[in-house]
N, C-alpha and C positions, 0 to 999 in steps of 0.2 A: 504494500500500500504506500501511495508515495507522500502522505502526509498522516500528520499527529490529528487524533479525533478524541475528545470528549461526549459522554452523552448518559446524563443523570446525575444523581451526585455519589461520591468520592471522598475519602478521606484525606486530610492534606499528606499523609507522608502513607507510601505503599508497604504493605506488612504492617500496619501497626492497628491497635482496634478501632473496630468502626462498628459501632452499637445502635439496636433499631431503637424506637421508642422505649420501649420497655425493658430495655438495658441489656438482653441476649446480643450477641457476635452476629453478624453479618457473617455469611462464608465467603472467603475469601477465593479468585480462581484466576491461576497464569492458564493463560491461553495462547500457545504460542510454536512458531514450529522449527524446524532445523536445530534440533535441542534447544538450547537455551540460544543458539546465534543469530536467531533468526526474528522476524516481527512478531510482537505478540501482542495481549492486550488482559489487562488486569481487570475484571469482573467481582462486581459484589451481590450475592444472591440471595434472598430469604431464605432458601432453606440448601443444605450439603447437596451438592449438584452429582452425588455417591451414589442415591439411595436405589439400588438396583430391588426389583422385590421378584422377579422372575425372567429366566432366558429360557425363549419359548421356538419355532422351528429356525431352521437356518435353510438354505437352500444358493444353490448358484445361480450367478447371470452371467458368467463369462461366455463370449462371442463363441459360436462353431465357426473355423475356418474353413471357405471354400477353396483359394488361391492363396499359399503363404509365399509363394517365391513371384510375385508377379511382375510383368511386363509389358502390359494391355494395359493404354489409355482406353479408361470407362467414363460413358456418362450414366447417373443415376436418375431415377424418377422420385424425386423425396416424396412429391406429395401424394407417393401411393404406397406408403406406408399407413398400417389400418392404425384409426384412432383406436383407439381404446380409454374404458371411464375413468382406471386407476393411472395415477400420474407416475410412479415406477414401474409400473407393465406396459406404458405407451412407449420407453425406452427402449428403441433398435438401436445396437451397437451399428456400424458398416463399416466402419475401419479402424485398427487397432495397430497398433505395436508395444514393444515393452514402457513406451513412456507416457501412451496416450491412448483413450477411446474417442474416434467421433462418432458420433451418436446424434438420431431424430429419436423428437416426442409429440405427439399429438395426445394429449390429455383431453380429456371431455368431462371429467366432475369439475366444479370451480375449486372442490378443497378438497383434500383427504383426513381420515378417523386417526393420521399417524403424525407421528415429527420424523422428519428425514435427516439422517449426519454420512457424510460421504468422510469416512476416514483414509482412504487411499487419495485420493486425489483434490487439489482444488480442480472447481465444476467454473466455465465462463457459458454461459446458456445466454445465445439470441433469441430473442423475439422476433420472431418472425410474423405469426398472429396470436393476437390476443392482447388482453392486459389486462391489468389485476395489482395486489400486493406481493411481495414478496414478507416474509413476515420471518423473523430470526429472533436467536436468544440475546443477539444487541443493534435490536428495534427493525421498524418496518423503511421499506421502500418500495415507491408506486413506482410499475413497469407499463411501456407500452409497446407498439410497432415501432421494432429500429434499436432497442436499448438491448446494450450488454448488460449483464448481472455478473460478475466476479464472486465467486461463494468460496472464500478458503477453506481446507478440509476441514474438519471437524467442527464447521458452525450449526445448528441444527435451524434445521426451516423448514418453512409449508412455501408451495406457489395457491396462493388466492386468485384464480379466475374471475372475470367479470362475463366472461362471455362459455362455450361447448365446442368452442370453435379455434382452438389454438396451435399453433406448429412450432415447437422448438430447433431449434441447431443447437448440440452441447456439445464443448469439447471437454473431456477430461484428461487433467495432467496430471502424471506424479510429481510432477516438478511446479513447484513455485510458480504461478504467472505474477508478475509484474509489468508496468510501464517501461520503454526500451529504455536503456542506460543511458545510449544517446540523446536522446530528448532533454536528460535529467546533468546539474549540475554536482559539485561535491557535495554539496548541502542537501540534494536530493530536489531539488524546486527544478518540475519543468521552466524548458531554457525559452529563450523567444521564438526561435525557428522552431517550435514544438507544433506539430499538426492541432494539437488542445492542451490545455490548461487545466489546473487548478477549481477552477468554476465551473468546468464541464461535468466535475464528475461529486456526482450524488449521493453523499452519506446516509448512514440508517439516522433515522429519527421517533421520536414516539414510542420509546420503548412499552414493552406489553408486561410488563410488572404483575403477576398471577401467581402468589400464595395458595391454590387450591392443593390438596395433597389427597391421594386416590390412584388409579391404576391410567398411568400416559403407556400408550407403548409407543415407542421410536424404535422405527428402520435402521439399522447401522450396516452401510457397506464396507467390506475388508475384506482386502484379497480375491476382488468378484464373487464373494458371495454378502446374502443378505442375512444380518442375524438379526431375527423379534425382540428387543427387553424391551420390557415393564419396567419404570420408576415409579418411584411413590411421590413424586411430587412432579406439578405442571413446571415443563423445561425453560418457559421463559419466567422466570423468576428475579430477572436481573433489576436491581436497582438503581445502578451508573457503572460506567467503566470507562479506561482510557488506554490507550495504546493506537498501534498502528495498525493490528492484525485484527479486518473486520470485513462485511461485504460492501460493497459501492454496485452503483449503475452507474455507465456510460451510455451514451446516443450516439450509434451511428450518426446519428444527422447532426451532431456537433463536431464529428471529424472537420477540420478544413485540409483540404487538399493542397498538395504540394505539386507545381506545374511548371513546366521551363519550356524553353524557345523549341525543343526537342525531345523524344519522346521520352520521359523517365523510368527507370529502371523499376521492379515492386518492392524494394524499400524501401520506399518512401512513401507507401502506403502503413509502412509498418502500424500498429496499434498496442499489440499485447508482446511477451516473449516470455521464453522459459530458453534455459540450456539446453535444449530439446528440439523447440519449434517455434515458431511464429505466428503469430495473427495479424493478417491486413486486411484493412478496408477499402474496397473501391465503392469511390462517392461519386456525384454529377460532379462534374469539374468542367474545365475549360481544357481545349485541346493544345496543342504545342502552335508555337505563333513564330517559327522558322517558315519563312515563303516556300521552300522545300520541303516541309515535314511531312512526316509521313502516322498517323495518328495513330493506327494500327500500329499492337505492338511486334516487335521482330521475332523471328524463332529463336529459342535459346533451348539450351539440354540443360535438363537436369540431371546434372549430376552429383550433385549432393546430395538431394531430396526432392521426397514426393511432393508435388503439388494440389491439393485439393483448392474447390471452388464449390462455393454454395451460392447459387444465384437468387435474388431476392427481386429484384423487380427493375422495371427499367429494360432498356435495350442493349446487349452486349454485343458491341457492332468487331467483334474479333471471333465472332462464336457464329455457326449457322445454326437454326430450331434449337433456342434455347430458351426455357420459361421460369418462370416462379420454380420455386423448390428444386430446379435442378441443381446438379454436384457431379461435378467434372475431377476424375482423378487423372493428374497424369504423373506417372511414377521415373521415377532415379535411373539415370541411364539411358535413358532416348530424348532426342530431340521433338519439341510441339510449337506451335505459332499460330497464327491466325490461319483461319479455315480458306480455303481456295476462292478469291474475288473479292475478300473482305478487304485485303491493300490497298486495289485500286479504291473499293467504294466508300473507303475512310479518307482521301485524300480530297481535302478540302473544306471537311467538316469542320466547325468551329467548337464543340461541345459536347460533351455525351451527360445520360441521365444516369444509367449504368448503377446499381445497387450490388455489392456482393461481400461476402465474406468468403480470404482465403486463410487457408492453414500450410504454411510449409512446414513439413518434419522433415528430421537430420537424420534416423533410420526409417526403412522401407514401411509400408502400410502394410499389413494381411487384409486380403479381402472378406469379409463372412459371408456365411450362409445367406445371411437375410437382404446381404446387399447384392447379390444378385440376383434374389427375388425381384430387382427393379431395376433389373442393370440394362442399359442396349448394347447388346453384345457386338455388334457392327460398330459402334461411338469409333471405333482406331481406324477407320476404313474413310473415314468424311475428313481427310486429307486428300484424297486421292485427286485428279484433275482428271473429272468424268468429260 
């Protein structure tokens, strides 16, 4: 998290007592990762945030793989993934490696009976459709079309729907996400040439402060599987806390785009990162304003890493027949570029409207099962000059 947050009250010095009304200890709780090196945030709760009173089934979600060694640029159909009413069974893995799932969700209740804590991984989940609350154990934030959610591991949350009708994108990392480094000065304050700011990005507020005590059960994922506890008391119980380790929202639509006389490279789309992989935003921006340019971008090989593409709306004039919810992989090791006539038919555009979310990872994706349930198995052949 790239700044300091307060939110409720606190006592002035950390570790020292901090008594309710009526003279009992507040419980105290470090919340924090990378052992002690890492961001954390110091939490004061009404009641021991311990009180486990049953662990009840467990079961797995890890992906079946289809393709683990693969070489086939694919395009995906996201939005033919079946909704489903529970908000962790709407989740289809479609591509993994050891350091990351990505994953659609089509959720269709507005709330679930559970609290969910993702312990393997921080979750960054797009909105694609829908909006609602995000609701955590340090306070709520309202989501809509276009907003990242950043959920570090072990925060527990609900997604509150407003609508039946929702499409997620999540990427799960084992690794850390944060704001790119380069953005970020010594002090940690994005710099001026930073695509957003400080202001763009949406802290929790309105904590949910709930002494009830009774049977919560919380989801806990670990090691892809889900295990059922029971606590005896309600998980948002917090009364203030301060640290750096908490969720925020960003907006797509608060990106501003970085744009030159010629065509720019996808760093400079960057948004999120991990020692792992990336996340960039392509936003409407303005084209390159060289008398020569060429707007379409050039082919390049990846060979460092797979490139994913989730398309979100707008017209991707590098791409032929591409819609909402598609998701273009093109993998490590072969060369891709724009599709056969999109060069000349970009040359002299002024503008694009263009919506999408990419992921580059630094090892190879596996394909699953489920994502060939939706895959166009021809997608690597719409190169070709028919």
């Amino acid at each position: 998290m790239p700044f300091y947050h307060k939110l409720g009250e606190i006592p002035h010095k950390r570790h020292t007592q901090f008594r309710k009304p009526d003279g009992s200890l507040y419980a105290e709780q470090v919340f924090g990762t990378i052992g002690f090196e890492g961001m954390s945030t110091i939490s004061y709760h009404l009641q021991p945030p311990t009180q486990v009173k049953s662990i009840g089934k467990q079961y797995s979600v890890a992906p079946k793989i289809a393709k683990a060694n693969n070489m086939q640029s694919f395009r995906f159909h996201g939005f033919k993934i079946e909704p489903k009413n529970d908000y962790l069974e709407s989740r289809t893995i479609l591509l993994t490696n050891s350091d990351c799932h990505i994953t659609l969700a089509a959720p269709q209740n507005k709330t679930t009976n559970y609290f969910y804590k993702n312990t393997d991984s921080d979750e960054l989940i797009f909105i694609h459709k829908g909006a609602g609350k995000l609701r955590t154990h340090l306070g709520t934030i309202d989501f809509k079309y276009g907003d990242y959610l950043l959920i570090p591991r072990g925060v527990i949350y609900k997604l509150d729907f407003n609508t039946t009708d929702n499409r997620l994108f999540i990427v799960e990392s084992k690794r850390p996400i944060y704001t790119p480094k380069r953005y970020r000065n010594w002090f940690g304050q994005l710099m001026e040439h930073a695509p957003f700011c400080e202001r763009d990005i949406r802290r929790p507020n309105n904590l949910e402060t709930n002494n009830s005590l009774g049977d919560f059960l919380m989801k806990v994922k670990k090691n892809d599987e889900i295990i059922d506890i029971t606590y005896a008391s309600h998980p948002f119980d917090v009364v203030g806390y301060d640290g750096y380790n908490y969720p925020y929202a960003f907006s797509i639509h608060d990106f501003e785009p970085i744009t030159g006389r010629v065509h720019q490279p996808p760093p400079v789309h960057q948004t999120f990162e991990t020692d792992a992989f990336v996340v960039c935003s392509f936003v409407p921006r303005l084209y390159d304003y060289h008398p020569q340019s060429i707007p379409a971008p050039y082919n390049h090989s990846n060979i460092d890493s797979d490139e994913v593409i989730y398309y979100v709306d707008g017209d991707f004039m590098s791409r032929n027949d591409i819609d909402k919810g598609h998701i273009s992989l093109h993998p490590s090791g072969i060369p891709h570029g724009p599709h056969p006539g999109t060069v000349e038919k970009s040359i002299g555009k002024t503008k694009t409207e263009e919506l999408a979310v990419m992921v580059d990872t630094f090892k190879p994706l596996l394909v699953t099962e489920a994502a060939m349930k939706i895959a166009d198995n021809d997608y690597y052949k719409s190169w070709l000059n028919h």
